[in-house]
C-alpha positions in Angstrom: 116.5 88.6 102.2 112.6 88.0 102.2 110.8 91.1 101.5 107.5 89.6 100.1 107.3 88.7 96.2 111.4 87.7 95.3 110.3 89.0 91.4 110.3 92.7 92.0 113.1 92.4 95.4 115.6 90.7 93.2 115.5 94.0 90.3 115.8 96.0 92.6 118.9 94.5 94.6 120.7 93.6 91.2 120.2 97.7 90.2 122.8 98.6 93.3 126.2 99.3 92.1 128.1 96.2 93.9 126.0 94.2 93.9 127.5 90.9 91.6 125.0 89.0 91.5 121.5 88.0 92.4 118.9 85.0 92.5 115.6 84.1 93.9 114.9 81.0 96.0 113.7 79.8 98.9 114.5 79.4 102.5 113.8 79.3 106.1 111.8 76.2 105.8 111.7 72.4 106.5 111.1 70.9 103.4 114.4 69.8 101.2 114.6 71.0 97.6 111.3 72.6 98.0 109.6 73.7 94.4 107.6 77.0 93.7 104.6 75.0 93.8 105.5 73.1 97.5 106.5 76.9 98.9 103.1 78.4 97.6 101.4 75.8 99.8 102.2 77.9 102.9 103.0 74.7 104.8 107.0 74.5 104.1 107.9 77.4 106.2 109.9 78.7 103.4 110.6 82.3 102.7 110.6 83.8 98.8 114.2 85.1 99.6 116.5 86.8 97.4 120.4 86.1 98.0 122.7 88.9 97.1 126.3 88.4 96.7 128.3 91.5 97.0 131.2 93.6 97.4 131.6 95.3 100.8 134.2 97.7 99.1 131.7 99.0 96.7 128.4 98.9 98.9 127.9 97.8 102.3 125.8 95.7 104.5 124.2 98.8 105.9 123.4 99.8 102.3 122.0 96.5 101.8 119.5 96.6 104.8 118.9 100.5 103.7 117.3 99.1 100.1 115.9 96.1 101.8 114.0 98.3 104.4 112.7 100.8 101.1 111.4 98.1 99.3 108.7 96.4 101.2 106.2 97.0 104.2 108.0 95.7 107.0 105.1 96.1 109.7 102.8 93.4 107.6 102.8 90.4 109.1 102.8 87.3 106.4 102.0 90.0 103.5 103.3 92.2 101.1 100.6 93.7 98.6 98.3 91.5 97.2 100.5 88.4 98.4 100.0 86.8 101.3 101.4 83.4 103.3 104.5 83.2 105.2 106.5 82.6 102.0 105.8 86.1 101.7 107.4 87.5 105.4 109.9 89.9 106.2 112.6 88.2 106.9 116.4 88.7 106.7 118.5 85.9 107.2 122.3 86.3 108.6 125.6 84.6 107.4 127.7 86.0 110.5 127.4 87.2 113.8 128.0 90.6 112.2 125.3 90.9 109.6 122.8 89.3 112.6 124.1 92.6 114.8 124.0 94.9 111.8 120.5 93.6 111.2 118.7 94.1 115.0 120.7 97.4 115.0 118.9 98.8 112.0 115.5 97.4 113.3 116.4 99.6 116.4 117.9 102.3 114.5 114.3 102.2 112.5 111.9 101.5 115.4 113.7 104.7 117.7 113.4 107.0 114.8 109.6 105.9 114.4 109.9 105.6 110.6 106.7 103.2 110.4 104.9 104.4 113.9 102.6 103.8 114.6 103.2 100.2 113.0 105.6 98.0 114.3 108.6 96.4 112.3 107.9 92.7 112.3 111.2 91.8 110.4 112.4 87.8 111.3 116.0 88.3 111.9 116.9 84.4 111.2 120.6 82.1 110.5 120.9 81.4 107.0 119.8 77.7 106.3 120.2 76.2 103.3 119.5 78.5 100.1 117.1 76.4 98.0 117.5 78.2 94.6 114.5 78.4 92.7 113.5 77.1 89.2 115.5 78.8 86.2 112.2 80.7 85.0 111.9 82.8 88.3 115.4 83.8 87.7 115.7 87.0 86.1 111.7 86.7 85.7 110.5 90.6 85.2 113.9 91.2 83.2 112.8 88.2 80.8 109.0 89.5 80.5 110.4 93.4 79.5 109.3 94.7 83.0 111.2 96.9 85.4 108.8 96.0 88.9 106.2 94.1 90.1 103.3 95.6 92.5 106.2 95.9 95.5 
């Protein structure tokens, strides 16, 4: 899931009980085996992306978009905070046909309950491509520098 800078996203999804594990990387984009420095170009059409491997009998999908939606401005177009580029979009990308439906239902769900009116959700529901795992330094990179969160 791309919810701006993957730093803070990836604390916070690796703090849900469930969750079994966590890393940053990129995807979305055209470029193979794209580096940090190619994705902060803006001209890869990658996403900073978190993937979160889980256990659906401890916290659900639903949970998962619940967090995702909390953590990040999803009306910003291309920005979160201070960050901006399409590396830094909304974007959650689907393994199954179930987790696309679970996703547009809690846009929906969001949108009819006019949670960010008057704002508009601008969310890219996307197929997973191939995960592009970023280098071992973003990994973990708050936990490894003492801090809890980023500007997110």
């Amino acid at each position: 899931m791309g919810a701006g800078c993957f730093w803070g996203v990836e604390v916070a999804f690796a703090a849900i009980p469930g969750v079994l594990s966590t890393a940053v990387g990129y995807e979305g984009g055209s470029l193979e085996r794209p580096c940090y420095q190619d994705v902060c170009t803006d001209k890869t059409g990658h996403a900073e992306v978190v993937e979160v491997d889980f256990d659906p009998s401890q916290v659900s999908y639903s949970q998962l978009l619940d967090a995702f939606f909390s953590l990040h401005d999803p009306t910003t177009l291309n920005r979160q905070g201070p960050d901006w580029g399409t590396q830094y979009r909304s974007a959650i990308f689907f393994h199954t046909p179930y987790q696309r439906a679970q996703a547009e239902a809690k846009i929906q769900q969001l949108t009819a309950e006019g949670q960010f009116r008057p704002k508009r959700i601008v969310t890219k529901v996307e197929p997973a491509q191939t995960f592009w795992r970023a280098e071992e330094y973003h990994q973990r990179y708050l936990a490894k520098r003492g801090q809890a969160s980023c500007h997110i």
